[in-house]
LONUBA-545446 format. One record per residue (C-alpha): residue number from 1; residue in one letter; x, y, z. Coordinates in nm, 2 decimals, decimal comma. Example, Ala and Ser with C-alpha at 12.3 -4.5 7.8 and 13.67 -1.06 7.14 Angstrom:
residues 2
+--------+------+--------+--------+--------+
! drenmi ! nuti !      X !      Y !      Z !
+--------+------+--------+--------+--------+
!      1 !    A !   1,23 !  -0,45 !   0,78 !
!      2 !    S !   1,37 !  -0,11 !   0,71 !
+--------+------+--------+--------+--------+
//
This chain:
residues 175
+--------+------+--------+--------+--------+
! drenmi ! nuti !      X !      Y !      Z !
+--------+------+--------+--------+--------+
!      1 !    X !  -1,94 !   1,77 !  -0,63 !
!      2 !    X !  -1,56 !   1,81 !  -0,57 !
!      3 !    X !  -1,30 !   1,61 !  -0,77 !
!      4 !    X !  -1,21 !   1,43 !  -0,41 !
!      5 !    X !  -1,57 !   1,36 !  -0,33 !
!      6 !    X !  -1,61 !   1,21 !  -0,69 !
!      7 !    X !  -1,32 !   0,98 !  -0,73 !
!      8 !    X !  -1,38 !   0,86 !  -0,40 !
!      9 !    X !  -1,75 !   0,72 !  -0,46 !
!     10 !    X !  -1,58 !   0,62 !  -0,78 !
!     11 !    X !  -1,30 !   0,41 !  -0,59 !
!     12 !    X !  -1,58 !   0,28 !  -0,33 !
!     13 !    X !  -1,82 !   0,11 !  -0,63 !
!     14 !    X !  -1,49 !  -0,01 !  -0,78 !
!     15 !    X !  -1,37 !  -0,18 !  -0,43 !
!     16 !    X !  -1,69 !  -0,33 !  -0,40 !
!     17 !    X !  -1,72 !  -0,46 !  -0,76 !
!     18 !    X !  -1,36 !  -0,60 !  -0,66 !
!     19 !    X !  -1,49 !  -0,76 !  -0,37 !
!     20 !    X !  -1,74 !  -0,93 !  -0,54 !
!     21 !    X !  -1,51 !  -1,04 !  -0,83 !
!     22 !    X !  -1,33 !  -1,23 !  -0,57 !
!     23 !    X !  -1,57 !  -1,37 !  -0,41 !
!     24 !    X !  -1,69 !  -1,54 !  -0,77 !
!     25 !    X !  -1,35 !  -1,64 !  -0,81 !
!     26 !    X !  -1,35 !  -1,81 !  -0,50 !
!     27 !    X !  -1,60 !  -1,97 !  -0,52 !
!     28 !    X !  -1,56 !  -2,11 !  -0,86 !
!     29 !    X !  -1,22 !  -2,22 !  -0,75 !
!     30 !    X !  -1,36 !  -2,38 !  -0,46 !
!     31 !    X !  -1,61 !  -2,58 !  -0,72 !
!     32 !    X !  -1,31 !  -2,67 !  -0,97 !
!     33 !    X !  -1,06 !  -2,78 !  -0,72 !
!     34 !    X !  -1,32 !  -3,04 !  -0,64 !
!     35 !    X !  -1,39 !  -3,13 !  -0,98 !
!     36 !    X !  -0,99 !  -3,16 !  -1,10 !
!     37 !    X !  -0,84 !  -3,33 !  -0,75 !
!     38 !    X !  -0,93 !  -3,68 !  -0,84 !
!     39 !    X !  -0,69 !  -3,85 !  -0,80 !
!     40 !    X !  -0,42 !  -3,61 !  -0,82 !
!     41 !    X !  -0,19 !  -3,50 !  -0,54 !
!     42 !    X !  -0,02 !  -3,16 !  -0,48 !
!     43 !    X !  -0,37 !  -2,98 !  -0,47 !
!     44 !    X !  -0,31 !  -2,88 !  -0,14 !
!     45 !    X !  -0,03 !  -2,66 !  -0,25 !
!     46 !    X !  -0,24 !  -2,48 !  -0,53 !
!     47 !    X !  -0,57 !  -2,45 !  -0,33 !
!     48 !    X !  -0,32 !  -2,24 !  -0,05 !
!     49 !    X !  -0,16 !  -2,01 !  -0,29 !
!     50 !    X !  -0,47 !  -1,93 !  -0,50 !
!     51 !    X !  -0,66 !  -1,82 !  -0,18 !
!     52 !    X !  -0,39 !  -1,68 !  -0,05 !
!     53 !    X !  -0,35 !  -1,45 !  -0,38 !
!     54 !    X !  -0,76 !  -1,38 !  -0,34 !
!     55 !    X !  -0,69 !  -1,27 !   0,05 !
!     56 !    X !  -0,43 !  -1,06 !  -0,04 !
!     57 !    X !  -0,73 !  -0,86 !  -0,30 !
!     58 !    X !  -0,95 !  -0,90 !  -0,06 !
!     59 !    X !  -0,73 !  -0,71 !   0,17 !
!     60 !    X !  -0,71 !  -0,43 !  -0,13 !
!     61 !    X !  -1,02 !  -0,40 !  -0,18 !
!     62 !    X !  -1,12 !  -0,28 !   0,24 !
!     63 !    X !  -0,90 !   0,10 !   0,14 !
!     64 !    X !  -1,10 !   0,10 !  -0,17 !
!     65 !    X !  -1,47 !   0,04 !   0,07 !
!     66 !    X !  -1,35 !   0,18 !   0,40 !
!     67 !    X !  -1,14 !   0,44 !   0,31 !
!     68 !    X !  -1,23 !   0,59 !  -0,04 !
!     69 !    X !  -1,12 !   0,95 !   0,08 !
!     70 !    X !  -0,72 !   0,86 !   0,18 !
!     71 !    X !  -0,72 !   0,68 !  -0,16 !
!     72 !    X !  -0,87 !   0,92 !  -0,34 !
!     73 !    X !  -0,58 !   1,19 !  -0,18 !
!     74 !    X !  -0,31 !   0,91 !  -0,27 !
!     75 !    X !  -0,42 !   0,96 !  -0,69 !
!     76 !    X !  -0,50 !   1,31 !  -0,75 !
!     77 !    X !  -0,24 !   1,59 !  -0,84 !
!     78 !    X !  -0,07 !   1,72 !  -0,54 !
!     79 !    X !   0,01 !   2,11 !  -0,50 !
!     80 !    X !   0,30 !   2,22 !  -0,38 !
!     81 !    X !   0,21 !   2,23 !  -0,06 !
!     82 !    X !   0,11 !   1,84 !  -0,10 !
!     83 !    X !  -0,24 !   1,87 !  -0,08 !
!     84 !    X !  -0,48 !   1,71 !  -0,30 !
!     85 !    X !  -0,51 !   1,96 !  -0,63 !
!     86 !    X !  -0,89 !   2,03 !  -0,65 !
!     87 !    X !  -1,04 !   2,24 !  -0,91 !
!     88 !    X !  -1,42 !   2,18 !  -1,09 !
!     89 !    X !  -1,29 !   2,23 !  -1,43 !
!     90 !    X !  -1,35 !   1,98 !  -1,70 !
!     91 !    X !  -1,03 !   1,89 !  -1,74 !
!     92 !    X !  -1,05 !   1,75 !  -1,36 !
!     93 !    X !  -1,33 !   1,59 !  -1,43 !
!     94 !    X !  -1,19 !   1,43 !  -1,70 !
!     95 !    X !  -0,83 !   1,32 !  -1,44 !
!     96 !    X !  -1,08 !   1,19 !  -1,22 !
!     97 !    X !  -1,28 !   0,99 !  -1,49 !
!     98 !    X !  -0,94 !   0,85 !  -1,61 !
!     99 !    X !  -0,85 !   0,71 !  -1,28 !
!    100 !    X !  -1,17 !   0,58 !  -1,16 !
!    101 !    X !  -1,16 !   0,35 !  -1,50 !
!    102 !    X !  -0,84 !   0,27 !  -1,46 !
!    103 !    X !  -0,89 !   0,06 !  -1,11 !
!    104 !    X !  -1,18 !  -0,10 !  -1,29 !
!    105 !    X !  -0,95 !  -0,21 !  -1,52 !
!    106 !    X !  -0,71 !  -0,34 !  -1,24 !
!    107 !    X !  -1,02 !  -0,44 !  -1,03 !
!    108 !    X !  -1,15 !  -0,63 !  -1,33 !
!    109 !    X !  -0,86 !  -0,79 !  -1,45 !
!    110 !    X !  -0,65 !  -0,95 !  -1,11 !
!    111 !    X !  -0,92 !  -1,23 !  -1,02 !
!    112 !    X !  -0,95 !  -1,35 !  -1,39 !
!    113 !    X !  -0,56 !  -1,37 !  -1,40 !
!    114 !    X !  -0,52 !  -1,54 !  -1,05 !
!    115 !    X !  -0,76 !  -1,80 !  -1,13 !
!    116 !    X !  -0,58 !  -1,85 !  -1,49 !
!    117 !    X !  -0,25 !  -1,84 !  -1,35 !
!    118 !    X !  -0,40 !  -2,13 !  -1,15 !
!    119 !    X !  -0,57 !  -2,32 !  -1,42 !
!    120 !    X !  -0,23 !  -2,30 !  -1,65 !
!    121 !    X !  -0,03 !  -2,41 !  -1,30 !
!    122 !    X !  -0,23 !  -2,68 !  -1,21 !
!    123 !    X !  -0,30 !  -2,84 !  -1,54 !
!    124 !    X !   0,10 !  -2,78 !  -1,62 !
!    125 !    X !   0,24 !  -2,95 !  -1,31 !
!    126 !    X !  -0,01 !  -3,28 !  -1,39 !
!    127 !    X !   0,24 !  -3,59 !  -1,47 !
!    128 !    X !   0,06 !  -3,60 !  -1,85 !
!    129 !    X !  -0,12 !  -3,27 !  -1,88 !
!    130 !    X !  -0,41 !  -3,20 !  -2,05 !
!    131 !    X !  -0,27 !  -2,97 !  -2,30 !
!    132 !    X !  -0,67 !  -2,94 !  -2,44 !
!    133 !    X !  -0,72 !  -2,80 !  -2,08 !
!    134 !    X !  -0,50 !  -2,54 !  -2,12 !
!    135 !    X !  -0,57 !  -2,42 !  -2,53 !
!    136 !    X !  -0,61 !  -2,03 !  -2,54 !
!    137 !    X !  -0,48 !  -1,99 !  -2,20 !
!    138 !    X !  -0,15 !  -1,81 !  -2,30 !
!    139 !    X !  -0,35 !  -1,51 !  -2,52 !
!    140 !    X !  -0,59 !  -1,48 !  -2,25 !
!    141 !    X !  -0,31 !  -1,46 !  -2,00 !
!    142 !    X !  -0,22 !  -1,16 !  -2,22 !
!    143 !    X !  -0,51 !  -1,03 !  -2,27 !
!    144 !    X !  -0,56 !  -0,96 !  -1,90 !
!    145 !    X !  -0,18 !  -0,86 !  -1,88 !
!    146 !    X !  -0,28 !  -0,58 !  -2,12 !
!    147 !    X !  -0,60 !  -0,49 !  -1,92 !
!    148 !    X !  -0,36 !  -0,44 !  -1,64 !
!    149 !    X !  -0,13 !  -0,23 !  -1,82 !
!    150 !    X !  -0,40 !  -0,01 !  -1,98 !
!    151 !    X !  -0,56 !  -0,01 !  -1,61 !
!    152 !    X !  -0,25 !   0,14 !  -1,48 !
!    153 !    X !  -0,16 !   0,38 !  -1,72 !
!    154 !    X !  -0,53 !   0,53 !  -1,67 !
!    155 !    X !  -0,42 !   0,52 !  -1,28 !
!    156 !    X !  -0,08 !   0,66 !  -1,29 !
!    157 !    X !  -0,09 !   0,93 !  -1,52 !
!    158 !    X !  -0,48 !   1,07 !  -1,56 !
!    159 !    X !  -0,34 !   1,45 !  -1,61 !
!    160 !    X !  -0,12 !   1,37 !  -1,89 !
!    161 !    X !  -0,41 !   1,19 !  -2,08 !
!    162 !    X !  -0,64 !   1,46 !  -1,98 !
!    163 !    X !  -0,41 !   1,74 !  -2,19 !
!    164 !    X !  -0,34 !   1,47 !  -2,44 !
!    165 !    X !  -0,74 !   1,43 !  -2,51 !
!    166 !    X !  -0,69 !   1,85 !  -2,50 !
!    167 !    X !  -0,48 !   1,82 !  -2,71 !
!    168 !    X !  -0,62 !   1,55 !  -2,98 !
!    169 !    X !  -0,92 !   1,76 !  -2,95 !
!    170 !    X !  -0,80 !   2,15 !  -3,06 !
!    171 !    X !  -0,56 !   2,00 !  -3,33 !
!    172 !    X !  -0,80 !   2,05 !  -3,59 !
!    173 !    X !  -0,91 !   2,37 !  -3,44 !
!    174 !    X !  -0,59 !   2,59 !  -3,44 !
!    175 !    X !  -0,51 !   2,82 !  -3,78 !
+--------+------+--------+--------+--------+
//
């Protein structure tokens, strides 16, 4: 199987896994914007941005399903010529593996930060918040900003880890 053929089924399972994350978060959402609206006004305003933000991944995630291939072309090394660099060596393999779990990272990570964002918005912009409501919120918040970062790192530069793991690997093997 070719590098392009791999990332791509790679890229497909992680759009649907992305699809289904927001779907779950929308749902929830939908359940917890019953729960914490009584009574309170201004829930019109955070119900329309939070699924606005989850129609926007949504909208992400149909490249990742429909068109793995394109996106696929999009990540991997170019040649010169500015054709998809395809070679079945391991340290292709290894590009490939790289980005693949770096958009599960990303995949992973944008619902639960949308529907924190949300939480921390909505309790925050109460007249007399619930600051119980919001405990632990920030490091999550982090945590997920981190899961992002590693998640594009993986995504943006898979060769360069590739030849540092190359590296890491033969330093104890060179006399």
């Amino acid at each position: 199987m070719k590098s392009l053929e791999l990332l791509s089924l790679g890229l497909r399972i992680a759009g649907i896994y992305a699809f289904i994350l927001v779907m779950q978060t929308g749902l929830l959402n939908y359940r917890n914007f019953f729960s914490w609206s009584d009574g309170e006004e201004g829930m019109g305003g955070v119900v329309f941005i939070t699924y606005m933000l989850l129609s926007v991944m949504a909208a992400l995630c149909v490249p990742l399903v429909f068109l793995p291939v394109t996106v696929a072309g999009w990540l991997l090394p170019k040649t010169p010529e500015g054709d998809p660099l395809i070679k079945g060596d391991i340290a292709q393999l290894q590009t490939t593996a790289f980005t693949v779990l770096g958009v599960y990272f990303i995949v992973d990570a944008l619902p639960d930060l949308a529907g924190t964002l949300m939480r921390y918005i909505l309790v925050s912009s109460q007249k007399y918040p619930d600051v119980g409501l919001i405990d632990g919120l920030p490091i999550w918040m982090a945590s997920l900003a981190m899961q992002l970062a590693i998640g594009a790192v993986l995504c943006l530069m898979p060769a360069r880890l590739s030849d540092l793991l190359a590296a890491v690997r033969g330093a104890g093997l060179r006399k």
